[in-house]
C-alpha positions in Angstrom: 87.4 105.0 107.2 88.4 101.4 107.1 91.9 100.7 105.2 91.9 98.0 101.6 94.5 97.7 99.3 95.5 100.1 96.5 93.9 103.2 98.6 96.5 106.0 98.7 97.6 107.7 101.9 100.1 109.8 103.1 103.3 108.4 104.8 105.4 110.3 107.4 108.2 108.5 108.4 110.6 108.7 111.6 114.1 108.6 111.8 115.3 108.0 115.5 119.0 108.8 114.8 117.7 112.7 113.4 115.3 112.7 115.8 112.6 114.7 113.4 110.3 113.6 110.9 110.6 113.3 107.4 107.3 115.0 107.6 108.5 118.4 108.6 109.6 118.8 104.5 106.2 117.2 103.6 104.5 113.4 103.5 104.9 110.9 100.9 102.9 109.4 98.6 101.9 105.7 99.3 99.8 102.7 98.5 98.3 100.7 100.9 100.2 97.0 100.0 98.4 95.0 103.0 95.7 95.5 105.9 97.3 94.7 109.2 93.9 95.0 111.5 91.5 98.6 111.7 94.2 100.7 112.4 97.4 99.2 111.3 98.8 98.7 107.4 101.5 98.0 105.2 102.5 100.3 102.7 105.2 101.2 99.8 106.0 104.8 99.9 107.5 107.2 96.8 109.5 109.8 98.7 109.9 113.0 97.3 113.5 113.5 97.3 114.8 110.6 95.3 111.4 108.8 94.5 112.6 105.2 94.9 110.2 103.3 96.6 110.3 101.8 99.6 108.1 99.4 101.9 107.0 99.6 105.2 105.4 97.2 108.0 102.9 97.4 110.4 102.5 101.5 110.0 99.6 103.0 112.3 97.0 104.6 110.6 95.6 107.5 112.0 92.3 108.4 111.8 91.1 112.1 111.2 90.5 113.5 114.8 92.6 111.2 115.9 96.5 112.3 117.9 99.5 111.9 115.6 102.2 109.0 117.5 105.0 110.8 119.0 108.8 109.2 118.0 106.8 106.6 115.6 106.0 106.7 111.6 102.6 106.7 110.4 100.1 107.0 107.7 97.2 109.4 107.3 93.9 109.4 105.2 94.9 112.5 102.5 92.8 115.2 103.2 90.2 114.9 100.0 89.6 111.4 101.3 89.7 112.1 104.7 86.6 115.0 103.9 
């Protein structure tokens, strides 16, 4: 599915000095702000803790099928779009 703006997607970000993922209590919400090629975006994300928004650069976006990056934030097709 190719990426354009305003499409919603799911963030997980990274955080080298906790060495986890946000992910592991659950995605965010975010909108696709800027279309870096096929398989790389910019986003702003709405996390679920304190939701202030916050933006993000050049974000791969994985594919469904596709292997999730290891040590590296990224953004997924939600899974009623992804269907």
């Amino acid at each position: 599915m190719s990426p354009t703006l305003g499409r919603i997607v799911y963030f997980h970000p990274h955080y080298p000095g906790e060495g986890v993922f946000a992910s592991d209590r659950g995605p965010h919400g975010a909108i696709i702000t800027a279309v870096e090629g096929e398989d790389r975006i910019s986003l702003r994300s709405f996390p679920p803790s304190d939701g202030l928004p916050t933006i993000h650069r050049g974000i791969p976006l994985i594919q469904p099928g596709q292997p999730k990056p290891a040590g590296e934030s990224y953004a997924e097709w939600p899974p009623k779009v992804a269907e």
